[in-house]
N, C-alpha and C positions, 0 to 999 in steps of 0.2 A: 504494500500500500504506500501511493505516497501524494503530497499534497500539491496542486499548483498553486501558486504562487499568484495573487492577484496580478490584474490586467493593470500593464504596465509600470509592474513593479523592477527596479532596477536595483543593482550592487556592483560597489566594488568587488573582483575578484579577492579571492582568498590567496594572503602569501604563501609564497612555497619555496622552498631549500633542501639542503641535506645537510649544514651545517650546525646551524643553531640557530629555535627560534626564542621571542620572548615578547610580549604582549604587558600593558599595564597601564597605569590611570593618568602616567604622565614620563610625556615626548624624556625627559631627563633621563628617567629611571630605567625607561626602556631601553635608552643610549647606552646608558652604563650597563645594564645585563650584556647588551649586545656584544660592548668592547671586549665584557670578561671572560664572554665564549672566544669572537675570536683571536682572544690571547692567549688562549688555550687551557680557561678556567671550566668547567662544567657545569650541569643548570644548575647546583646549591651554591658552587660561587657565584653564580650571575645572578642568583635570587636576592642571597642575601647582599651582596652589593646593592641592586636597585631598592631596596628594602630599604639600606640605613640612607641612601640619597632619598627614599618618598618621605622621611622627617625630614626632611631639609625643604623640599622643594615642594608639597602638599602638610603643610605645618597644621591645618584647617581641620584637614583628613586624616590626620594619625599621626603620632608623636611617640619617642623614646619611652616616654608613662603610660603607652598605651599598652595592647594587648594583641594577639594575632591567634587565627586559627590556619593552618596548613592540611594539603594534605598531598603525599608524593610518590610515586615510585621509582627503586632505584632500577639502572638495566639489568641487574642480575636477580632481582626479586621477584617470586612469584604471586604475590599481594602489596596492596595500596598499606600506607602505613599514614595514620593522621600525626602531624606536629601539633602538640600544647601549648599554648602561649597563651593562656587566660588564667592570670593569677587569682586568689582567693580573696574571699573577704577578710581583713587583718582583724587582729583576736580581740582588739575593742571593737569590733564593727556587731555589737550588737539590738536586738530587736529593742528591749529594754532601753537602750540607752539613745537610741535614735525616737521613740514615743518619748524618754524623758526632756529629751532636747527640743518637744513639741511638734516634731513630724509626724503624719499620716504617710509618707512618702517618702523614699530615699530622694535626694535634691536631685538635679539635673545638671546643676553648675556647683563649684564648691568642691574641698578638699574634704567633705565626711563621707564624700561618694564613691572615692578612688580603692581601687581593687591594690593588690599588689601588683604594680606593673608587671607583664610577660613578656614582653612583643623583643625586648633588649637580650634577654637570657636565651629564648627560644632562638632565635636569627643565630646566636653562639653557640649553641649547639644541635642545630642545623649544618653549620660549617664545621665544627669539630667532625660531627661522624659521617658526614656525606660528601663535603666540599675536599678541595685541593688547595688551596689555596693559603698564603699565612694572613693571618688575621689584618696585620698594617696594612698590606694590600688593598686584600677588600677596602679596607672604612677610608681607604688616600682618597676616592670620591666622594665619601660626603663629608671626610674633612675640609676638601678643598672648598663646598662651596658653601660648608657653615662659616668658614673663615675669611673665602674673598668675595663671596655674597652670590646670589642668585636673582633673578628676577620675578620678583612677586606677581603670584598669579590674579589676572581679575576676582577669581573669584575669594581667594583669601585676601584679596583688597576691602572687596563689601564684606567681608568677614571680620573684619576688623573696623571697618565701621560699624557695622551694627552694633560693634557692644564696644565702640570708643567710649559711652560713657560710664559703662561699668568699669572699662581700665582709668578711666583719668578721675573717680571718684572715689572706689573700692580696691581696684589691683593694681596699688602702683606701681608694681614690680613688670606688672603685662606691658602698662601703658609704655614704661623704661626699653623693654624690648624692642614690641609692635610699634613703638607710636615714638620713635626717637624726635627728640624736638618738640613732643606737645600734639605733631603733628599727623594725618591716616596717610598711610604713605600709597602711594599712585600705586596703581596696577601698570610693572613693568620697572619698576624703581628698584636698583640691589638692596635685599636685603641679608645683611650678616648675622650670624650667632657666635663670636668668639668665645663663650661658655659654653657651648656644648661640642666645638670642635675641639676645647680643651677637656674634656668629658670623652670624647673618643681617644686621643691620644692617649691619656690615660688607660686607657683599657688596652690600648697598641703596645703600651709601656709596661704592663703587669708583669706580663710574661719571660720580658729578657731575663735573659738567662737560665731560663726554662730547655731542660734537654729537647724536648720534641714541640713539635705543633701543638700537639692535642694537651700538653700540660700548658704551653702558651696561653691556649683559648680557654682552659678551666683557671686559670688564674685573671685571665679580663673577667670571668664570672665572678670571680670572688672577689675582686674589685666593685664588679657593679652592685653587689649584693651587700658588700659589710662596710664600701669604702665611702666617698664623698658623697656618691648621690643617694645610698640609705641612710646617713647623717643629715644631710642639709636638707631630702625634701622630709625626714620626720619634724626637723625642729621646727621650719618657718611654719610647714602645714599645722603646728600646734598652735599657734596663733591662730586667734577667732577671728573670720573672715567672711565676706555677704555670699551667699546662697542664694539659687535659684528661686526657693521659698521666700526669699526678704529677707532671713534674718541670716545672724551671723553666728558661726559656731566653728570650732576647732577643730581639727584634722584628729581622728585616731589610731592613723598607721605608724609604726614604730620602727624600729633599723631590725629588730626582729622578727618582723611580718617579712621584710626582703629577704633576711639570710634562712628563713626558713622553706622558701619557694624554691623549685627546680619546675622549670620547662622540659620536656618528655616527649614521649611518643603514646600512641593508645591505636589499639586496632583499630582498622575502621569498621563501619556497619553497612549494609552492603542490601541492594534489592536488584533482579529480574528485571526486566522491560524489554520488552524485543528484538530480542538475544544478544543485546546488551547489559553488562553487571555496571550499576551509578554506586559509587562508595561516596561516602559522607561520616564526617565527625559525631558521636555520639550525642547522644540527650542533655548534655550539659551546653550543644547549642540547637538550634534548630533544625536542623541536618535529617536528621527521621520523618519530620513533617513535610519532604520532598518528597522522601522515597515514601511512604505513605500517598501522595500524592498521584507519584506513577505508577503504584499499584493501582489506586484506586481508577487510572485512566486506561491504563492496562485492559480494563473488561470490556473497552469502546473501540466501535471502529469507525474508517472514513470521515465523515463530518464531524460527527460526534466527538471526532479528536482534531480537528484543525482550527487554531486559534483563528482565522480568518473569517471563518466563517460564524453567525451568531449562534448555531448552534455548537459550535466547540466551543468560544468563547464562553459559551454562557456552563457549559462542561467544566471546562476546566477553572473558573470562576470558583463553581461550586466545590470541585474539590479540593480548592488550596482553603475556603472556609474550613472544611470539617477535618484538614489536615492539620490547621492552624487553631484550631477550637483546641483540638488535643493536645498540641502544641502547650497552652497556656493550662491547659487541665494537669496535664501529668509531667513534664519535663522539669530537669533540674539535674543537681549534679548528684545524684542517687547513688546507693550503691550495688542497687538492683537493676540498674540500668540497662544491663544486656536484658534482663528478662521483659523489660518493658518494651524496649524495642523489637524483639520477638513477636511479641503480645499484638501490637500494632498491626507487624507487618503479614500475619497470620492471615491464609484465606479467608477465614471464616469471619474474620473482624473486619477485611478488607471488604467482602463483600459484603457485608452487612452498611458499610458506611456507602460501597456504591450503590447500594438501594436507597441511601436517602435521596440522593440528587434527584429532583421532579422535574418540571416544566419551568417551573414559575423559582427566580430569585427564594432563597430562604432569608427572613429578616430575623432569626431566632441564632443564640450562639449555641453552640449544638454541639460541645462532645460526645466522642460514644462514650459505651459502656463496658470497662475491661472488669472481668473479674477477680475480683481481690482488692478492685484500686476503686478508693473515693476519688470524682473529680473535683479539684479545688475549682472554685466560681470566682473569680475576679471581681471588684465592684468594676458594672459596664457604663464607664463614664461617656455621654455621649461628646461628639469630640467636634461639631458645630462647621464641620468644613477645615479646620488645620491641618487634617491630615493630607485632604485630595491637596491643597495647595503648597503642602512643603514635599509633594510626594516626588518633584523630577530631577529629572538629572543637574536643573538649574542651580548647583548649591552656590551658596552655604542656606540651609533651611536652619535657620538660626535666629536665636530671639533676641530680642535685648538684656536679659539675666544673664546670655550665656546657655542658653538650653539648644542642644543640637540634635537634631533627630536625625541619628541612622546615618551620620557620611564617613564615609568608610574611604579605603583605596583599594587593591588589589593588583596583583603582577603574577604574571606565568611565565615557567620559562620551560623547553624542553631542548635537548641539545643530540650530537651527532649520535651519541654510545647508546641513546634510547632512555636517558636520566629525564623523568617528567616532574615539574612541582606546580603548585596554584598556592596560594596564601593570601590573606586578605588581612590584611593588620586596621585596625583600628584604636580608638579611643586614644589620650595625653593629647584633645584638638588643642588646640592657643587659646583658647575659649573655653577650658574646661572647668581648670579653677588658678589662681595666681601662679604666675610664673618665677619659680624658686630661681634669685639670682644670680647662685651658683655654677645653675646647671644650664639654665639657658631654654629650659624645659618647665610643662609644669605634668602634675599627675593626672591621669583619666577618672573617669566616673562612672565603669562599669556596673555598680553598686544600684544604678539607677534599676537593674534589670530585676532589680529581688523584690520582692513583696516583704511588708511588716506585721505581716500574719503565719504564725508557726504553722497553720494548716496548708501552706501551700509548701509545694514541691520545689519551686524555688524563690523562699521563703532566706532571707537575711540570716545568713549564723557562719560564726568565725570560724575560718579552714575552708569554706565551702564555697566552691567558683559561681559566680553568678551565669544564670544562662543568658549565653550571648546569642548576638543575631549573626556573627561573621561563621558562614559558612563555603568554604570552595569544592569543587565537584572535580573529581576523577571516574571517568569512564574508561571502562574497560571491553575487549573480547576477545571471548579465547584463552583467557585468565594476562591476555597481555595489555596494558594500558595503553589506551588511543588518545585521549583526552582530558586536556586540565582545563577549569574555567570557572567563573566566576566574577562577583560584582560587586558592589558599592549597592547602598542602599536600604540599609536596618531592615525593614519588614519586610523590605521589597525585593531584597535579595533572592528569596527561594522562589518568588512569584513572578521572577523576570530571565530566573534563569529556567526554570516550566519550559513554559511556551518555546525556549530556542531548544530546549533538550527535544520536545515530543517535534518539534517541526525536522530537526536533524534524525533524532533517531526512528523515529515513523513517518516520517513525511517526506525523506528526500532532498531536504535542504541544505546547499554549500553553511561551513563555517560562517562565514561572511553573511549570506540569505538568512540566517538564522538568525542574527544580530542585528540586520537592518530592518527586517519587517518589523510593522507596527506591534507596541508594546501596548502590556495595563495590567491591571493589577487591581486587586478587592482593600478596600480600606476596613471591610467588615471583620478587625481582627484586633484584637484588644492590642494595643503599641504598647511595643517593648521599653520608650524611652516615657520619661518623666514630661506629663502628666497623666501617661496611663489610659490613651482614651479610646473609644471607640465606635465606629459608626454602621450601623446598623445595614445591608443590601449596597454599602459602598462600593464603586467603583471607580479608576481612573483609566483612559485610555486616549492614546495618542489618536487624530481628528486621522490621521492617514486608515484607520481600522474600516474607514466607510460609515457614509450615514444609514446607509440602510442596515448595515450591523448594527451600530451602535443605536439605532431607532428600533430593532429588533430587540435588542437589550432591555430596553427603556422597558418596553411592551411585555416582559418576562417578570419586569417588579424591579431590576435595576438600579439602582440612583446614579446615573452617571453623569461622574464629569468630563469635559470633552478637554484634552491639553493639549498643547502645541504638537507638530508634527513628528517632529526630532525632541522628546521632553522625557522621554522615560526608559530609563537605565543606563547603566554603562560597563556591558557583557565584555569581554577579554575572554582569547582561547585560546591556547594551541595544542596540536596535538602529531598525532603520525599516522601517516597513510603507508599501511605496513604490506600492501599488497604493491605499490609504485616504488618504495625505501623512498617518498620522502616525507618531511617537515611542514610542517602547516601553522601557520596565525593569522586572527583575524581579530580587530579591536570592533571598538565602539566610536560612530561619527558622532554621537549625538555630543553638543558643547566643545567640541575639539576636546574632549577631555581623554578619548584614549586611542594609545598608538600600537604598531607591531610593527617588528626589525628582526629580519635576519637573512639566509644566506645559502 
């Protein structure tokens, strides 16, 4: 079965090489993957090189204090293997003591939201046990342009506007930074960080004298964990500071919460789809409510699956809702975790969820029913239209507190030997909470993603990683991996990359086809970022979907919003066409925001 492609629908071709390819959210960072392959680094050096350049160069979309999920295979491996980069809630980060500080809500902005940073440790040892490469090397690009500047991006220009007043009234350590002079600096103007390219050097410098590589790179860890930057951002974060809430209150992360963190590896979890295996990061993020999804598309043929048409649309609509109901019902960082995802992915539950989907739009949040497990209910704050308008690719969707919904980055790289990675790092935005002047950085707010009620599954409590939205996809056949990809976009992530998975893997779609055709996405899903909210039969969909879809929609119970043509998402892939020996990537047009390079 495969899908056509609306009437006069156009793409760029899909790149192709035998070299090296590498895809991601910005022209910079792909440059740099690029160079590192071919200088004869492999895809974990080209990853993690574009990695510590997208701090540098996407500051808005992910930072040092942030967090990252991975997920890769090597060429000699016969399974996908996920990388950890989402640290835990630190040991005062509890329920108790966020109600006594007068929260109903973890903040959105603010240092009492910050996880233990991952995104710094994980990229370290990512490179220790996969990469070639010595550690100086890699980070010589993003030292260079924390130190001799970079050219700010439009969109972290208005990103810095939005919340100039929160810097020049509450963060004046931000304002010191972002805003040298008093002043929002232009889009396109160098911007420097000589505190955090001396914050890399440092970690470059641990290791001398270190007999091998691999004790080199576990000594920049041990620097990053017990040395300056888990001293300086526990002290200043302890000083009471404004919050997204209004008010102000003190950081509770400790130089103990960092040295007790290690970034890791975890199996991945793994579903069917036509006769392709999609592996995905466990229940500590979103990742099962994908595959959840394609099972549940799995039992549909022809129209019934092609997002072009309103009846697939309105298909596959429906089952990112009841993939995404579970989602907020049962997921967290559990340690029954495999069993839950079992549970899910189970004929019997699968088919049972795709006999909910009817004719007509569902305006009800609707988990199923697993046995054994209570579903936690979220209070369903309605969410007044914020969501459909901060849902595109236009970022920064950012308020003036500082509260950021869902921007993410993300980079692929796959290289000659058949080494595939995807990784999507987020959170430590510029905008998260004050920037510690040591570091040049500030800490992320993952924190935001937990509930203040013990009954939910990801429920606030110290050790325990908040469930993230950053998930990356590797496709598999044959048990060899084809494909890495993934996207930017908190909620929107698993609902944007749907549509290009089912239109590629069922429908015949180039890489590239896949990512250009018209995007959208359900808002009817309770948001992972602070204030929690939700809109009832929501919809967003790019005006290219067709009026007559999209008026077929309407006509099903729909709420839709109509967005810009080129306004939603920002897909990244590449992979191997193992049947020709070559290489393949293909980015995102939508806002010039993503590129692919290679050879």
């Amino acid at each position: 079965m495969t899908f056509t492609p609306p009437s006069g629908f156009t793409t760029r071709p899909t790149l192709e090489g035998t070299f090296g390819m590498a895809a991601s959210t910005h022209a910079t960072a792909t440059a740099v993957a690029q160079a590192v392959l071919e200088r004869g680094g492999n895809a974990f050096d080209a990853a993690v090189a574009g990695g510590f350049v997208l701090h540098i160069v996407e500051p808005h979309l992910n930072g040092p204090g942030g967090d990252l999920v991975g997920i890769f295979q090597s060429a000699d491996a016969t399974e996908p293997t996920v990388l950890m980069g989402q640290g835990p809630a630190p040991a005062g980060a509890t329920i108790a003591h966020f109600t006594a500080e007068g929260l109903d809500l973890v903040p959105g902005a603010g240092g009492l939201a910050a996880a233990v940073p991952g995104a710094v440790d994980a990229w370290l040892v990512l490179l220790r046990d996969h990469g070639t490469w010595e550690l100086g090397d890699v980070l010589s690009f993003a030292i260079g342009y924390a130190r001799d500047g970079h050219p700010l991006l439009p969109a972290a220009a208005t990103t810095i506007a939005r919340v100039a007043d929160l810097f020049r009234e509450s963060w004046p350590t931000s304002a010191a930074q972002w805003m040298p002079g008093g002043e929002i600096p232009a889009a396109g103007s160098l911007v420097r960080n000589p505190a955090y390219a001396a914050v890399l050097e440092r970690l470059a410098a641990a290791g001398d004298g270190a007999v091998d590589r691999r004790e080199r790179i576990d000594a920049a860890r041990r620097e990053w964990k017990t040395g300056l930057v888990a001293q300086a951002a526990s002290a200043f974060l302890a000083q009471p500071h404004r919050h997204s809430s209004g008010s102000d209150h003190a950081g509770v992360i400790a130089p103990a919460d960092f040295a007790a963190f290690d970034a890791g590896y975890e199996p991945a979890v793994i579903a069917d789809f036509r006769g392709y295996v999609v592996a995905k990061a466990g229940a500590w993020t979103q990742g099962p409510a994908l595959l959840e999804a394609l099972r549940i598309l799995d039992g549909f043929e022809g129209e019934a699956l092609d997002p072009a048409t309103a009846r697939g649309a309105h298909t596959i609509i429906e089952a990112l809702k009841l993939a995404l109901a579970d989602r907020d019902a049962y997921f967290g960082d559990a340690r029954d975790a495999g069993g839950l995802v079992d549970a899910l992915l189970s004929e019997e539950y699968v088919a049972s969820r795709r006999a909910e989907i009817g004719e007509r739009a569902s305006r009800e949040w609707r988990p199923g029913a697993l046995q054994g497990r209570l579903p936690f209910s979220p209070p369903l704050r309605r969410d007044g239209g914020l969501a459909a308008a901060a849902a595109g690719a236009g970022e920064p969707t950012v308020a003036k507190s500082g509260v950021t919904r869902g921007d993410t980055c993300h980079i692929d790289v796959v290289d000659r030997w058949g080494n595939i990675v995807a990784v999507t790092p987020s959170g430590g935005w510029l905008q998260s909470s004050p920037t510690v002047p040591e570091l040049g950085f500030c800490l992320g707010t993952r924190l935001q993603m937990t509930w203040l009620d013990e009954a939910s599954p990801s429920a606030l409590r110290p050790g325990t990683r908040p469930r993230t939205t950053l998930t990356p996809t590797l496709v598999l056949r044959d048990g060899a991996a084809v494909m890495a990809c993934g996207t930017p976009g908190g909620d929107q992530q698993e609902q944007w990359q749907l549509p290009m998975l089912v239109r590629m893997l069922a429908g015949g779609y180039t890489p590239q086809q896949a990512i250009d055709a018209a995007a959208l996405h359900t808002t009817a899903v309770v948001d992972s970022f602070w204030p929690r909210t939700w809109t009832p039969a929501g919809v967003v969909a790019e005006d290219r979907l067709g009026a007559d879809v999209i008026d077929e929609l309407t006509a099903r119970g729909h709420d839709v919003t109509v967005s810009g043509p080129w306004s939603l998402g920002r897909l990244s892939a590449v992979g191997i066409d193992r049947s020709r020996g070559v290489l393949w990537a293909a980015a995102n047009p939508r806002g010039m925001q993503g590129y692919a390079a290679g050879r």
